[in-house]
C-alpha positions, 0 to 999 in steps of 0.5 A: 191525406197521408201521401207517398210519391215515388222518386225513381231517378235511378229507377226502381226496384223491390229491394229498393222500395224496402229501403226506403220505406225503412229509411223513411220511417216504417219501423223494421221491426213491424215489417219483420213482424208483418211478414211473419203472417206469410207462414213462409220460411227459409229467409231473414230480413237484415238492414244496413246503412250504405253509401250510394254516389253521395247519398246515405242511404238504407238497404234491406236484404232478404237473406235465403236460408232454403228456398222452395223445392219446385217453382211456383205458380201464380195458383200457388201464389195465390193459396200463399197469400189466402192462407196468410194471416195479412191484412186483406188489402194486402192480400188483394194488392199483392195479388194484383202485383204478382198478377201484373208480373206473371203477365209481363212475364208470359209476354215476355216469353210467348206463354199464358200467365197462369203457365208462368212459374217464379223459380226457387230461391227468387220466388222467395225474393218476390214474395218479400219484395212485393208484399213487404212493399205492400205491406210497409205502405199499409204500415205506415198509413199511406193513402195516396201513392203517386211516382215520378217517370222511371228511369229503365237505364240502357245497354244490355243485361245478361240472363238465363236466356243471353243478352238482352237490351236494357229495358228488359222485355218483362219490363218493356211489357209493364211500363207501356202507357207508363213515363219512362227514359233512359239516363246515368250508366249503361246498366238496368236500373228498374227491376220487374218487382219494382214496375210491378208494384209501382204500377200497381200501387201509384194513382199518378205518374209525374212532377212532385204533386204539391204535399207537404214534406214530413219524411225523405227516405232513400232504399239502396239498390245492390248495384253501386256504380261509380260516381251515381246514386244507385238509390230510390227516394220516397217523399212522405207527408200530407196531401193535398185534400181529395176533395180538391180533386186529383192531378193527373198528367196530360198531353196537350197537342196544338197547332196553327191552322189556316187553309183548312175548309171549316167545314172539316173541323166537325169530322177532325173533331169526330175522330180526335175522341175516336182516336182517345182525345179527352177534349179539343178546342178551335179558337180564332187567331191572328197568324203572320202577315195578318192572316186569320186563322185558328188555334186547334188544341186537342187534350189526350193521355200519353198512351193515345198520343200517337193515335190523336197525331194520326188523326190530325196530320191525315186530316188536318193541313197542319205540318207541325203539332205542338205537344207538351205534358201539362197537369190538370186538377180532375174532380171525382166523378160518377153517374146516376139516372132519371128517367126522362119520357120513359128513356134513361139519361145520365147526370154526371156529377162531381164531389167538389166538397164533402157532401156538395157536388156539381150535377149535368145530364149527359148531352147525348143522353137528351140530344136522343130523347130530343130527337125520338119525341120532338121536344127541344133538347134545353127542355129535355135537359131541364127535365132531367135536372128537375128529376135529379133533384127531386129524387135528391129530396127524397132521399134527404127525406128519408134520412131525416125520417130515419 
């Protein structure tokens, strides 16, 4: 699997993406060709190598010529696009782009996404800095687009509306659920384009995944503060095997407990998935002075965090929660039926291998079919794997019949 991975150390930008993608190996000549398919005129593409801090680094300019007479709306954008001779994922995640920034930018500015308008000479900017960006992966094959955390830089940047603290509002609106941190100079290091289009594009955000490195490309930014690399870097080779699962970036929260009812751990538990945990766990410890107790870890995604902490500080006695983000390896996974008793359950599977996965029948789905007809739960289950696998039979009889 042909894989990028993001490195935006000093935050991310479109211009920035079209570098690096050049700097990586997307030859330029097919980019400017590509983008010819958008019909639109008015503007050239130009490359150059520049210096950053340290770093070499490659830098791609979209040089205006005349811009559109009125600004455009996302409508408008979107006629653009299906007039466009590009190839249809194009088409769709360069949509998708646009459509994250005009919701970003109606929060930003207390209007409908479809009311926002990308003005003059910038609509133009947009245009190339997010389809050339969708449209370089497509070029070069990319499967697979992961990122680091982002780097948003501090202070304040000036605007058509004044000063404005560094992150901006529209990025403060695409990065929520998002890595983020401020470090280097005080000065905006991440556009809107670039949230956009990595929000858009990448699967993962975090450590390197494991890969193996064939190309390192490095997309200067225009700014060219002293002694920083103002520049994205991009990591391109191959993955590791999909079949292997995908890794994602967790949260994990755990803490000590030992004056705690056990009877209230079942309610405690209730409310962790309430509040978004993904899992939790209680396992018996030896704590200090000999006491025993119980280590509670429960597993969440960044954006439910705050939520999970609530819960286990308003019914929980612990004083303290251990949080750390942690990777785990996560199995594709998908749902299919049986009938049990007149009554759907769902099997869960997981591909682990081309053409093998791992089949379970959702707990709850036989705990209420248990409970409506008498049987014992463990028989429910049981049915419901044996007609899992029988409807499997058939279909393999079906095939070979073919």
């Amino acid at each position: 699997m042909k894989h990028l991975h993001f490195d935006c150390f000093s935050g991310i930008s479109g211009d920035m993406i079209l570098g690096a993608l050049v700097d990586a190996g997307l030859p330029f000549k097919d980019l400017v060709r590509g983008l010819a398919r958008l019909q639109i005129e008015g503007f050239r593409l130009a490359q150059k190598p520049v210096e950053r801090g340290a770093v070499t680094a490659t830098k791609v300019d979209v040089l205006i010529e005349k811009g559109f007479r009125a600004p455009l709306t996302l409508a408008q954008i979107k006629r653009i696009l299906l007039k466009s001779g590009l190839p249809a994922v194009v088409k769709e995640q360069s949509q998708a782009v646009f459509d994250r920034l005009a919701d970003a930018e109606g929060k930003a500015h207390g209007v409908e996404p479809s009311h926002v308008h990308f003005h003059e000479v910038g609509v133009i900017d947009s245009f190339i800095d997010v389809v050339g960006g969708v449209l370089g992966l497509h070029l070069m094959g990319i499967q697979r687009v992961t990122a680091s955390a982002i780097n948003v830089g501090s202070g304040t940047l000036t605007s058509a509306h004044g000063s404005l603290p560094v992150p901006g509002p529209a990025v403060a609106a695409l990065a929520v659920g998002l890595p983020i941190y401020a470090q280097g100079p005080a000065r905006e290091l991440a556009t809107p384009t670039g949230v956009a289009l990595v929000r858009t594009l990448a699967t993962e955000f975090g450590l390197l995944p494991r890969m193996e490195v064939h190309h390192v490309g490095y997309g200067a930014g225009t700014a060219d503060p002293a002694q920083w690399p103002n520049v994205l870097r991009v990591f391109v080779g191959e993955g590791a095997d999909a079949a292997l699962g995908s890794v994602e970036t967790i949260v994990e929260l755990q803490t000590n407990i030992d004056d705690l009812n056990p009877q209230v751990y079942e309610t405690v538990f209730d409310r962790v998935f309430a509040a978004g945990a993904v899992d939790a766990t209680l396992a018996p410890v030896m704590m200090k002075k000999g006491r025993p107790g119980n280590l509670l870890s429960v597993l969440a995604p960044r954006e439910k965090v705050e939520a999970v902490l609530a819960v286990l500080f308003a019914d929980t006695t612990a004083l303290g929660i251990r949080t750390q983000e942690v990777q785990r390896r996560v199995l594709p996974r998908r749902f299919v039926s049986v009938r049990v008793d007149g009554h759907d359950v769902r099997i869960k599977l997981a591909d682990h291998a081309p053409g093998r996965s791992k089949a379970s029948p959702e707990y709850e789905d036989c705990r209420r079919i248990a409970e409506q007809s008498g049987r014992p739960v463990k028989d429910i289950i049981e049915t419901a794997m044996l007609m899992y696998r029988q409807s499997q039979d058939k279909r393999r009889r079906v095939k070979v019949s073919k």
